[in-house]
C-alpha positions as CSV (number, residue, x, y, z in Angstrom):
1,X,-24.4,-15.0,-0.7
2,X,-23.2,-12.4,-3.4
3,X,-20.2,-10.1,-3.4
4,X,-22.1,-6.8,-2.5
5,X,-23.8,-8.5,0.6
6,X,-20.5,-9.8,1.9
7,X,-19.1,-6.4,1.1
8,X,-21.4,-4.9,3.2
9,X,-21.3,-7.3,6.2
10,X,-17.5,-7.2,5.9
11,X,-17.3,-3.7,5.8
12,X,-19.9,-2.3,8.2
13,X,-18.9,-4.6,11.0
14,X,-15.5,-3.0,10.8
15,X,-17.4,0.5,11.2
16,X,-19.6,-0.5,13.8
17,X,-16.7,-1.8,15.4
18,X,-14.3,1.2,15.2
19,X,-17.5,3.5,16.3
20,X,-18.1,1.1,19.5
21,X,-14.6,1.5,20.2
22,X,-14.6,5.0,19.9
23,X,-17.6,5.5,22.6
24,X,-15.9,3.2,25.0
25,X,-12.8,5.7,24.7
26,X,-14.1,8.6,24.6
27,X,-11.8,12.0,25.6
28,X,-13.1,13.5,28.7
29,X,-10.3,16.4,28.4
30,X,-7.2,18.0,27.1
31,X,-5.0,15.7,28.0
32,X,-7.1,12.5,26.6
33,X,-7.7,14.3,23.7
34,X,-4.2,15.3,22.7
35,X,-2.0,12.0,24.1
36,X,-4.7,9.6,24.9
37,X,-3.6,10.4,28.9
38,X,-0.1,9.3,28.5
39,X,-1.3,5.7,29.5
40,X,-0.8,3.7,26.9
41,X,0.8,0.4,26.6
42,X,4.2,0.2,24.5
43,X,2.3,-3.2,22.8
44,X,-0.7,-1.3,22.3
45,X,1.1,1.7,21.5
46,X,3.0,-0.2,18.6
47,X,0.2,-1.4,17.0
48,X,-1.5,1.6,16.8
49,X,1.5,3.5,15.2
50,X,1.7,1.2,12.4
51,X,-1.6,1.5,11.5
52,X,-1.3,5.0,11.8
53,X,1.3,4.6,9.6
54,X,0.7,2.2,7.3
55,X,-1.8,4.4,5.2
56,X,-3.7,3.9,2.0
57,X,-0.6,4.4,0.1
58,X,0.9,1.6,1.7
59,X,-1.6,-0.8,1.8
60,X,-3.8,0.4,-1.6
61,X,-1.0,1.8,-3.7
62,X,2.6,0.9,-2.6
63,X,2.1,-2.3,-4.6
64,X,0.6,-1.4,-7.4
65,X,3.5,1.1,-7.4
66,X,6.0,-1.2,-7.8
67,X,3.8,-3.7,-9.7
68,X,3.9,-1.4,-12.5
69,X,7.3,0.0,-12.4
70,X,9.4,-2.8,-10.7
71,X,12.6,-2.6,-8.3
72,X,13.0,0.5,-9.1
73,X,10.0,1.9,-7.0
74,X,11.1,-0.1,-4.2
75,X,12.6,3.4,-2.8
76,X,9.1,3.7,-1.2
77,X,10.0,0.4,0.5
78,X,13.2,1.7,1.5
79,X,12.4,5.2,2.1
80,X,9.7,4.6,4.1
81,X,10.8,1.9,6.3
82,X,14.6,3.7,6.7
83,X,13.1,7.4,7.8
84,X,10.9,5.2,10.6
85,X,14.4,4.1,11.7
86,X,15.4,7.7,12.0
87,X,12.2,8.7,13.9
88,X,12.7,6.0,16.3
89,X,16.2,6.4,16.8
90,X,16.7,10.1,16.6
91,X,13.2,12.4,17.6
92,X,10.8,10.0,19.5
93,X,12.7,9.6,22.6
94,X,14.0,13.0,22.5
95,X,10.5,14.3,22.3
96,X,9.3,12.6,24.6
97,X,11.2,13.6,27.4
98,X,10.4,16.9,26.6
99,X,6.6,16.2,27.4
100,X,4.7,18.1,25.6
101,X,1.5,17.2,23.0
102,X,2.5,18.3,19.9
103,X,5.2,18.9,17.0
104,X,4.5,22.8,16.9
105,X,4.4,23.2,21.2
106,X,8.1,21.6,21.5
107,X,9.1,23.8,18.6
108,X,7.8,26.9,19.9
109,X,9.1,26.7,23.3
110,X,13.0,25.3,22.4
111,X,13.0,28.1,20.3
112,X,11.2,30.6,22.9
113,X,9.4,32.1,20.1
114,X,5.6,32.3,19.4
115,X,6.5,33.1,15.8
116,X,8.6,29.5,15.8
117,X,5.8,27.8,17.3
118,X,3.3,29.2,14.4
119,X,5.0,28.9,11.5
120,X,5.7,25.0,13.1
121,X,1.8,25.1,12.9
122,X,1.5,26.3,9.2
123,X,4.4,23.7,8.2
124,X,2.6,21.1,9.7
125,X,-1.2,21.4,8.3
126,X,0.7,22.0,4.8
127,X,2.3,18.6,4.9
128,X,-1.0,16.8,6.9
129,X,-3.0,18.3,4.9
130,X,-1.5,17.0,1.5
131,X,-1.0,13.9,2.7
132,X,-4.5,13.6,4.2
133,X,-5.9,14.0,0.1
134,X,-3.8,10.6,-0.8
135,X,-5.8,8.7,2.3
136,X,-9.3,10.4,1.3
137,X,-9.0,9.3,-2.3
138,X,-7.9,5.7,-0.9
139,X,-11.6,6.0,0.6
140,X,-12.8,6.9,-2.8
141,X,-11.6,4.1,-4.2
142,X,-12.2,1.4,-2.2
143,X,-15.8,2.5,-1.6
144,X,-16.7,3.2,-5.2
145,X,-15.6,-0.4,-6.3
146,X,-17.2,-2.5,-2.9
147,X,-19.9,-0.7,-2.1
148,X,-20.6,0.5,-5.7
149,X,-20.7,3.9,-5.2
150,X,-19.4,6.6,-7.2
151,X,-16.3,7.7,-5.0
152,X,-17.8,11.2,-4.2
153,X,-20.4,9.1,-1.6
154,X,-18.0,6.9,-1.2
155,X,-15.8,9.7,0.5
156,X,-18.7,11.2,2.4
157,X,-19.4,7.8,3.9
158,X,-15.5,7.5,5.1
159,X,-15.6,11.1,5.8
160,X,-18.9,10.6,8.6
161,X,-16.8,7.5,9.8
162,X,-13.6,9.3,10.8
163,X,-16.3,12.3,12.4
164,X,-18.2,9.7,14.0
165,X,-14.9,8.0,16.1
166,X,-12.0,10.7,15.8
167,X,-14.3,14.1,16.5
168,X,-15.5,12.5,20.3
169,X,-12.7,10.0,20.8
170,X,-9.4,11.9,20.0
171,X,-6.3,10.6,20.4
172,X,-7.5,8.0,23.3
173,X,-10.5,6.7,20.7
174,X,-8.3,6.8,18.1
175,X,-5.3,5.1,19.8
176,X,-7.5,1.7,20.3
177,X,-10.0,1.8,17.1
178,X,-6.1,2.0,15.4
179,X,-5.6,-1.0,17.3
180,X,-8.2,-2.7,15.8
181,X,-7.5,-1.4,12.3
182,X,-4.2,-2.8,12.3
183,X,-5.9,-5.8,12.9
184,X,-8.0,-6.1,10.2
185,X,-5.3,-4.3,7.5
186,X,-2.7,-7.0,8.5
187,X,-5.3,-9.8,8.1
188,X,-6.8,-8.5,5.2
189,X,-3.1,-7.8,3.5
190,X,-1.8,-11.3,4.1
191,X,-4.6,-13.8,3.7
192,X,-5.3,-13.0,-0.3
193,X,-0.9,-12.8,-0.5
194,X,-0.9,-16.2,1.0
195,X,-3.6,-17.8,-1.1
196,X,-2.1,-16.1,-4.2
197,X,1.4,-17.4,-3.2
198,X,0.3,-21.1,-3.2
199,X,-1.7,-20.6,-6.9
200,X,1.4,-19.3,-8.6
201,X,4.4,-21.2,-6.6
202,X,3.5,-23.2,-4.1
203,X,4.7,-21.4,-1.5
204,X,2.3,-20.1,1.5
205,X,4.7,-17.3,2.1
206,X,4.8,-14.7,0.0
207,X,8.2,-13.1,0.2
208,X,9.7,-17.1,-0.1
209,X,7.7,-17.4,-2.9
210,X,8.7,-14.4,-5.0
211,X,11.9,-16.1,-5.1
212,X,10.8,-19.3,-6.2
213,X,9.5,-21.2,-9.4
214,X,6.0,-20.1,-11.3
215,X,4.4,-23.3,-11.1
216,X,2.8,-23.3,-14.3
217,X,5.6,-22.4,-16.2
218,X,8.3,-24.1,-14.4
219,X,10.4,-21.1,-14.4
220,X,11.4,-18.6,-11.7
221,X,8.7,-16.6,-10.9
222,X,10.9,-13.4,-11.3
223,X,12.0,-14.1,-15.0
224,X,8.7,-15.6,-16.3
225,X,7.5,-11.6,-15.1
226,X,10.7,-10.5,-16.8
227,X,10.2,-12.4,-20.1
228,X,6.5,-11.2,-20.2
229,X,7.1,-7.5,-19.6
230,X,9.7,-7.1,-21.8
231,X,7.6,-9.1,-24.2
232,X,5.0,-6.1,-24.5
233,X,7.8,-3.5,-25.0
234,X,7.9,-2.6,-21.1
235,X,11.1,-2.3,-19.0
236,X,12.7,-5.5,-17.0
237,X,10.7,-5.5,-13.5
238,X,14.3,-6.4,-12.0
239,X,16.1,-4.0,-13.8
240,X,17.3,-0.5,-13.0
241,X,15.8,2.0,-15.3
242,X,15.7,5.1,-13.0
243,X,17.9,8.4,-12.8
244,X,20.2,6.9,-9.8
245,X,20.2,11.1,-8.7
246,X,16.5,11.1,-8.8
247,X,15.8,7.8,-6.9
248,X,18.5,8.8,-4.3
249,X,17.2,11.8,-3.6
250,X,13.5,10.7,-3.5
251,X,14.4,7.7,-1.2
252,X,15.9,10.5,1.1
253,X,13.1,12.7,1.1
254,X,10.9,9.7,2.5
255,X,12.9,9.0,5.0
256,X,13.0,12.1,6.4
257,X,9.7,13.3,5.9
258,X,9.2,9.8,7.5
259,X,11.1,11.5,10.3
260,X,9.1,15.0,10.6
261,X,5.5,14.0,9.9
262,X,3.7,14.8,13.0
263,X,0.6,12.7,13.4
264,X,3.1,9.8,13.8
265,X,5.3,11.9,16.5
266,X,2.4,12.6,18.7
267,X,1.7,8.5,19.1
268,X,5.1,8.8,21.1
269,X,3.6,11.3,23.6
270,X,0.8,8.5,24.7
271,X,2.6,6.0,26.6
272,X,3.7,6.7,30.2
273,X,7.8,7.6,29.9
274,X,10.6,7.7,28.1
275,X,11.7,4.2,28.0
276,X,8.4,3.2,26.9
277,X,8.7,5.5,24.0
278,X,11.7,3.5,22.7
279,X,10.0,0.0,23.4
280,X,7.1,1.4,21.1
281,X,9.6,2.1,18.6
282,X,10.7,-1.1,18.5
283,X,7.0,-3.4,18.3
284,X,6.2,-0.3,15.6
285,X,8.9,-2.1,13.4
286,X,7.2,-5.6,13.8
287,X,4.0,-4.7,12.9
288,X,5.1,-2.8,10.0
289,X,7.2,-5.8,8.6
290,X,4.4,-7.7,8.6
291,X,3.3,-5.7,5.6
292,X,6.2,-4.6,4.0
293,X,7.9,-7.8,3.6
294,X,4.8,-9.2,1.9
295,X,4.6,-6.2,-0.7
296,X,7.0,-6.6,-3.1
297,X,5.5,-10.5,-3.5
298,X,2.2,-8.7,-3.8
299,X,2.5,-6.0,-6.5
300,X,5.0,-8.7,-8.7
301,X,2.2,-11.5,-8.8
302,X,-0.3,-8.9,-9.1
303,X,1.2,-8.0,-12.3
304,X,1.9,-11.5,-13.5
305,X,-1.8,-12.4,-12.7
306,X,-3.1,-8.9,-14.8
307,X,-0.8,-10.0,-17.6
308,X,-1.8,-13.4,-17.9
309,X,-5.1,-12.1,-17.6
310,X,-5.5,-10.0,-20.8
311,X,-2.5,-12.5,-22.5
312,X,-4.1,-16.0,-21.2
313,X,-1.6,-18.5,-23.2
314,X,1.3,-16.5,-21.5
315,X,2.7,-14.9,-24.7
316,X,2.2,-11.0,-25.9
317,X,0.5,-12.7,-29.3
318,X,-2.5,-13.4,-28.1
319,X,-4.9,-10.9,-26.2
320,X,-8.5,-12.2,-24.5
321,X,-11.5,-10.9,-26.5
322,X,-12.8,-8.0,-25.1
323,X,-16.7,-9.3,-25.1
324,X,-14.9,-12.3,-22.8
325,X,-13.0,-10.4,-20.5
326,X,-13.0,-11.8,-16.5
327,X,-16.1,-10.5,-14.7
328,X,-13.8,-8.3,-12.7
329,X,-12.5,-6.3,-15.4
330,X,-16.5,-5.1,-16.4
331,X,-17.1,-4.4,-12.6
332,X,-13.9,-2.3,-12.2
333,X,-14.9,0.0,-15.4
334,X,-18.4,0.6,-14.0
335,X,-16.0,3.0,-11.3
336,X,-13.7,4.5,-14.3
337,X,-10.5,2.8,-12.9
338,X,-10.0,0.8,-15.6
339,X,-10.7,2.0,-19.1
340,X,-10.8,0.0,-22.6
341,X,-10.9,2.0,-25.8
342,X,-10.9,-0.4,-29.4
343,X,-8.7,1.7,-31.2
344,X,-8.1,-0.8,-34.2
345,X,-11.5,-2.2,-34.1
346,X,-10.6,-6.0,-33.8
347,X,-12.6,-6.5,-30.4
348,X,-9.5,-7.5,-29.2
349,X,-7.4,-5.9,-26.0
350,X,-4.1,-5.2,-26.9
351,X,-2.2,-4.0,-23.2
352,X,1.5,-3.1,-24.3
353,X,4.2,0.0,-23.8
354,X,3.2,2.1,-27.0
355,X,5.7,4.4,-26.5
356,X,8.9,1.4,-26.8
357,X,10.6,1.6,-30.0
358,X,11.3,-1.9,-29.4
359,X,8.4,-2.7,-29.5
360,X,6.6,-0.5,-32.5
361,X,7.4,-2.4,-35.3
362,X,6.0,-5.9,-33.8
363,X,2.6,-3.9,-32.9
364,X,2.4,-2.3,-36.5
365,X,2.3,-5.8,-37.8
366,X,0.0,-6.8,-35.7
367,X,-1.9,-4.3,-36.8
368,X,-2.2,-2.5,-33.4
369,X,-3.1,0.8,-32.6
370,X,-2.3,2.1,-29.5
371,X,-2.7,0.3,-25.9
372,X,-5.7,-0.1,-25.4
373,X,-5.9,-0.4,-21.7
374,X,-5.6,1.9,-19.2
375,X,-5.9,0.5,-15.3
376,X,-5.3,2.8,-12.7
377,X,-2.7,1.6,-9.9
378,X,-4.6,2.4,-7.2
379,X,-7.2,-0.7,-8.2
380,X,-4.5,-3.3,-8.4
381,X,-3.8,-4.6,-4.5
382,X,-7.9,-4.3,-4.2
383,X,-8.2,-6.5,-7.4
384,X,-5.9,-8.4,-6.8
385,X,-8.2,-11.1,-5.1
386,X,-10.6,-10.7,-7.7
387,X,-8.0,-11.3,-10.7
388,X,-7.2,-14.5,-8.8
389,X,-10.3,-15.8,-8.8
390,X,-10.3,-16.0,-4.5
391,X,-13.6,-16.7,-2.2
392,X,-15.8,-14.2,-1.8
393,X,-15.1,-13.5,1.7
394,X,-11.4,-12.6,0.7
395,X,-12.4,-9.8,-1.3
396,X,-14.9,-8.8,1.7
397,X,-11.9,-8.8,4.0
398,X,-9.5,-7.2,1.2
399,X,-11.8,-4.2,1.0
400,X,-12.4,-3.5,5.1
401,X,-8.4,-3.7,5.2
402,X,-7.9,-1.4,2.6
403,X,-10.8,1.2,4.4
404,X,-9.1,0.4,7.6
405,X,-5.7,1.4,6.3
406,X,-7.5,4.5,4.7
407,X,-9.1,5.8,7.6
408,X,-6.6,5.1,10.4
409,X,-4.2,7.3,9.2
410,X,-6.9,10.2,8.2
411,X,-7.9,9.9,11.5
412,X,-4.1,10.6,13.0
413,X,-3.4,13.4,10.4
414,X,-6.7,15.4,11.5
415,X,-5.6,14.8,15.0
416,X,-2.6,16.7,14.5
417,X,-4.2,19.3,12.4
418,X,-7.0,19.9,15.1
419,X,-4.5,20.1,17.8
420,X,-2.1,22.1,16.2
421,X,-5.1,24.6,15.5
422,X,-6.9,24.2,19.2
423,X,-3.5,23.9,21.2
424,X,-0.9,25.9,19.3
425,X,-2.9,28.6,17.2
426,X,-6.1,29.0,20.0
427,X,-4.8,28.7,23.3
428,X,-0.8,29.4,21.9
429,X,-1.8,32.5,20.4
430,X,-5.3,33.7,20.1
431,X,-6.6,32.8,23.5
432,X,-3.8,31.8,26.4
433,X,-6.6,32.1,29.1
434,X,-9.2,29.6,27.3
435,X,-10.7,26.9,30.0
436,X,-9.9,23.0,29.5
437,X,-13.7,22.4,28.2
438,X,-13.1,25.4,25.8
439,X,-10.3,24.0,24.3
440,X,-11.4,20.6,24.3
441,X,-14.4,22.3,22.2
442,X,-12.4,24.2,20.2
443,X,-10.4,20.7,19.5
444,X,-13.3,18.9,18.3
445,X,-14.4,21.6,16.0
446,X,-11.0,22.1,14.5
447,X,-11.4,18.3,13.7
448,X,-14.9,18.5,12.3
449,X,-13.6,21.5,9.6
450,X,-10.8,19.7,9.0
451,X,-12.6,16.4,8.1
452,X,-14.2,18.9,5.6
453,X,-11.8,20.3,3.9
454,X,-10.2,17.0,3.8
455,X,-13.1,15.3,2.2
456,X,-13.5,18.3,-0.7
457,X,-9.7,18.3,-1.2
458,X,-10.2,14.3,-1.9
459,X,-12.1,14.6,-4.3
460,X,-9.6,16.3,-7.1
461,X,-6.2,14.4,-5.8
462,X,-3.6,15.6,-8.2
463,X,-2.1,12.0,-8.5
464,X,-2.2,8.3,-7.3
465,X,-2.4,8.0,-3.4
466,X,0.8,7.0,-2.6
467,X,2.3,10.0,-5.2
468,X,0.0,12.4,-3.4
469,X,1.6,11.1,-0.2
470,X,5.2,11.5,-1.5
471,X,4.6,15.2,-2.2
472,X,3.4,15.4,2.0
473,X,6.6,13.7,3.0
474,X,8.6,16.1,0.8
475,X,7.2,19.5,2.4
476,X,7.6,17.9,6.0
477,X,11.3,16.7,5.1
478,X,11.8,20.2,4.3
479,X,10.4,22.1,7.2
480,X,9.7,20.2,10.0
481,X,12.3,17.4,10.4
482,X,15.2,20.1,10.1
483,X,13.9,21.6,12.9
484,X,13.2,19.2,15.5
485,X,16.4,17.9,15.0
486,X,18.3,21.4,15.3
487,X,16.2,21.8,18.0
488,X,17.9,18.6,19.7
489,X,21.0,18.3,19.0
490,X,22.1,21.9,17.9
491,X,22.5,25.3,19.7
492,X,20.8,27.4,16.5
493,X,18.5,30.1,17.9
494,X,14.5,31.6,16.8
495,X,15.8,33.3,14.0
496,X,17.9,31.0,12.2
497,X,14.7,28.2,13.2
498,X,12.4,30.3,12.2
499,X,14.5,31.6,8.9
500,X,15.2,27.9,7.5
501,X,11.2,26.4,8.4
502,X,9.8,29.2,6.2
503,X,13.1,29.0,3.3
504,X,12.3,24.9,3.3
505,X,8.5,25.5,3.2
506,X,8.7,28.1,0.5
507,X,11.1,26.7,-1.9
508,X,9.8,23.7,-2.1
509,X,6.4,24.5,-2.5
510,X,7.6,26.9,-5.6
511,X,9.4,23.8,-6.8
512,X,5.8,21.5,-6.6
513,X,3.0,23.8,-7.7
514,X,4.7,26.4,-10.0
515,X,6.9,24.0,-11.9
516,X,7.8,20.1,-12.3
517,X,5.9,17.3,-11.3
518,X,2.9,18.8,-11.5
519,X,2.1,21.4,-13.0
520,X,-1.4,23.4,-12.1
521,X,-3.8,23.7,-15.1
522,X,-5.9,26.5,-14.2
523,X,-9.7,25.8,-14.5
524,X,-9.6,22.4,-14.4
525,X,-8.7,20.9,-11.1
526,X,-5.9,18.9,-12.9
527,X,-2.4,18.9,-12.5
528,X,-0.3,17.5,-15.6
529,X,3.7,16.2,-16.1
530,X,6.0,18.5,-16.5
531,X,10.0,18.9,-17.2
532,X,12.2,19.2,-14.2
533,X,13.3,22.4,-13.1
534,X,16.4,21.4,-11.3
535,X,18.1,18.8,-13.5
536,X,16.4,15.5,-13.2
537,X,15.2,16.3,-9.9
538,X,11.3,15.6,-9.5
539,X,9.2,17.5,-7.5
540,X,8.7,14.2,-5.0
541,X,12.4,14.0,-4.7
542,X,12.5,17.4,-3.8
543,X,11.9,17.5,-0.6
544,X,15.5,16.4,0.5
545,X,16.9,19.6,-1.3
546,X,14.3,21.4,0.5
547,X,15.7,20.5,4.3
548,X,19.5,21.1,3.0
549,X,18.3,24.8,2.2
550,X,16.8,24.5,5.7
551,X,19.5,23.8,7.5
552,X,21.8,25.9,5.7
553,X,19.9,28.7,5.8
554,X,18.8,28.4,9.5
555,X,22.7,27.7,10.6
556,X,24.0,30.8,8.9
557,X,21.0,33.1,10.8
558,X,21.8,31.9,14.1
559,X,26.1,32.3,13.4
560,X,25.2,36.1,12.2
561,X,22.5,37.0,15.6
562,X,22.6,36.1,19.3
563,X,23.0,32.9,20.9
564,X,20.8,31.4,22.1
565,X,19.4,32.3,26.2
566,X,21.5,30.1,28.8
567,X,18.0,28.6,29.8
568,X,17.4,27.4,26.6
569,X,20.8,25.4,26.4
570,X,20.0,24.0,29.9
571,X,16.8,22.9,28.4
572,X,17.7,21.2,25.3
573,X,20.8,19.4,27.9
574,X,18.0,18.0,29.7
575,X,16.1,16.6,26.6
576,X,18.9,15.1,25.3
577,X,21.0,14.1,28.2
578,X,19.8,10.9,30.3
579,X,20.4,12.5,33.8
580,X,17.6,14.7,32.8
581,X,15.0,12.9,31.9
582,X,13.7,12.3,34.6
583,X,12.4,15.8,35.3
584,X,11.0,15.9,31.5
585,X,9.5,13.2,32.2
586,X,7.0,14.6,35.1
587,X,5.9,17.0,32.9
């Protein structure tokens, strides 16, 4: 059978499957809609977070990431899987005893202000909706290379999905088709890491065999990477090349944007009480480690394997003809994600840093021109199977995961947005009297607009996926995560809540689109490089600056205006103290 039919069986039994699943559960009102009935299992409950959380960054990009950068972009690792600590340890419960169904509903009532609760609702479809572009062009990818499809179909196909299961399901459809997209990520992730571990060292598991001895070479795996890298004028992959500021800083901002994003606090209003809350916490973890231990071995081997690839004798002399190159290589430029220009002429691909002095002098002898290859990181986890020569059912299974990690976590972050439109903004503010099938409409066309704008915004990402992602985490770590946790564990009051969401929001927006990161070419629909504003400080690092500014500025409103109402400070005793929870937990 070829590739494209196995593609297609693979791929479309995962949709059928999520669409069944969605049917079976669908939302017959508010309440099903918005936290799946508050009857789900912790297990169950788990499982679905991490998918929900384990997006197309993590499972598309994270390792191409740190494939082509090394140790140093393991602050995604660490950032990612640290602010999930946070969330678990310092918001979920908390939130949960409070019992409401979203981010913007607990924010608007601590702070007894409507304002609080809206600008809460403008913070949060900001952040979901930039981070909802990096999962839309994960769509784009994976569809235009499997299905061969340009990625503009290839996002209206994932875009019909998500309407076809999230739209009637909500949160109760979504909570089990996540199930079973956790399922077939975690499958999909691990078999082609296992199959690659054994090729290189002999090792079925992956993170052992990082560590280990490159079985062709003899040498550790680790240093024959090293040796080859450095080899083409590129940095150490162990090394640290990075502003130490900088990768603080960024590794700060994902943790607690981890911390603050929404679509994954709402999971934590599903299951039944408070104690389940912290149980789901915990499997969360599990799942997730799964996946993030095998990473790292993933992107390293992935590089290896692409290096080898062009270099096949294992030395930076000797680069593959280009009319001989791997069948995989001509199929992945049919998409655009992997570009060859012959800039000297010699047939030849030269892949090397052109921009090392090192390295300048040994390409001028060689008579090289310029790199000659360009490959996108987004391709490199989905090609990885391909590169390594693996069964055609592998690839098959590679591409559902990477559509199921894709579209689980759209599906979340259009959740929130549709709630935080048809609870907080419709029946919050615009229509308080609006019946329970006139929300629950109102819900499912909040979703259906939003699965639109998602899908145009998708199609012009200004970066990779999992950089498109960062930029999310950084506007939720300065808005939203400041304020749930003043909201627990501080007395600050509406105006110094709603004073800091807006400075965090504001500043670090400015920071983003006017100047460094990227900066906004105007009729284009491109975003290029440019030099911090703020010392080294990146725009995807920014995002921790952001929430200092947010709690500075909200702690010296609420000193300089009134305290906050007595019934207010019972409330936020009863959230956070245990004798009260039992109360919160009726609610």
């Amino acid at each position: 059978m070829d590739q494209f039919t196995l593609n297609w069986i693979f791929i479309g039994a995962s949709f059928a499957l999520y669409i069944g699943i969605a049917i079976w559960a669908r939302a017959g009102s508010t309440s099903e809609f918005y936290a799946a009935g508050r009857g789900i299992h912790p297990v169950t409950n788990g499982m679905a977070t991490a998918a929900d959380w384990m997006s197309a960054a993590s499972f598309i990009s994270m390792a191409g990431l740190i494939a082509f950068t090394g140790y140093d972009n393991s602050s995604f690792l660490m950032g990612w899987t640290g602010g999930y600590v946070l969330l678990a340890l310092l918001l979920a419960p908390y939130l949960r005893k409070f019992g409401k169904y979203t981010v913007s509903e607990f924010i608007g009532d601590r702070f007894y202000s409507p304002t609080a609760r809206m600008v809460a609702v403008i913070c949060l479809i900001v952040a979901s909706t930039t981070y909802v572009i990096g999962q839309m062009t994960g769509v784009g990818v994976a569809f235009g290379r499997f299905l061969e499809v340009d990625k503009t179909t290839g996002l209206f196909i994932g875009a019909a999905v998500v309407f076809a299961y999230a739209v009637f399901g909500g949160m109760k459809g979504v909570t089990y088709t996540q199930v079973a997209q956790y399922c077939v990520l975690i499958i999909a992730y691990t078999i082609p890491a296992i199959f690659i571990s054994l090729q290189l060292t002999g090792n079925p598991i992956p993170g052992l065999g990082l560590f280990g001895d490159h079985v062709a070479s003899g040498e550790p795996l680790l240093a024959k990477l090293d040796m080859l890298v450095e080899e083409l004028g590129f940095n150490s992959y162990t090394g640290h090349h990075a502003d130490t500021l900088n990768m603080v800083l960024f590794t700060l901002s994902l943790m607690i944007g981890t911390a603050g994003l929404p679509h994954v606090i709402m999971r934590f209003f599903t299951v039944p009480k408070v104690a389940d809350a912290r149980w789901s916490a915990g499997w969360t973890l599990v799942f997730i480690a799964l996946l993030y231990l095998t990473a790292p071995a993933v992107g390293a081997m992935a590089r290896l394997n692409l290096i080898t690839t062009v270099y096949p004798d294992g030395t930076a002399s000797a680069p593959i003809d280009y009319e001989a190159r791997p069948d995989w290589m001509a199929t992945w430029e049919t998409t655009g994600l992997l570009k060859f220009e012959d800039k000297n002429g010699d047939g030849k691909i030269q892949w090397y840093n052109d921009k090392s002095d090192s390295f300048a002098e040994t390409a001028a002898e060689r008579g090289w021109e310029g790199s000659e290859l360009n490959v996108n990181r987004d391709i490199l986890v989905l090609a990885n199977p391909e590169i390594a020569q693996l069964p055609g059912w592998v690839i098959a299974l590679v591409a559902a995961g990477g559509l199921a990690a894709a579209l689980s976590t759209a599906a979340g972050l259009l959740l929130a947005i549709s709630s935080a439109v048809s609870h907080d903004l419709i029946k919050g503010a615009i229509n308080p009297g609006i019946s329970e099938k006139g929300e629950l409409l109102s819900a499912r066309i909040a979703m259906a607009v939003a699965i639109c704008v998602a899908t145009y915004l998708g199609l012009n990402p200004p970066g990779f996926a999992a950089q498109t992602v960062a930029l999310a985490f950084g506007l939720a770590a300065a808005s939203i995560f400041p304020a749930l946790m003043m909201g627990i564990f501080t007395k600050v009051n509406n105006k110094g809540a709603v004073a800091g969401m807006l400075t965090g929001l504001i500043v670090t927006l400015v920071y983003i689109f006017m100047h460094k990161g990227w900066l906004f070419i105007p009729g284009t629909n491109q975003f290029t490089d440019a030099d911090p504003l703020l010392g080294t400080i990146k725009s995807t690092s920014f995002g921790a600056i952001g929430a200092l500014l947010n709690f500075a500025v909200a702690f010296a409103v609420s000193k300089s205006s009134d305290p906050i109402p007595a019934e207010i400070e019972e409330l936020v005793e009863s959230v956070r103290v245990p004798k009260g929870a039992g109360a919160a937990q009726d609610h």
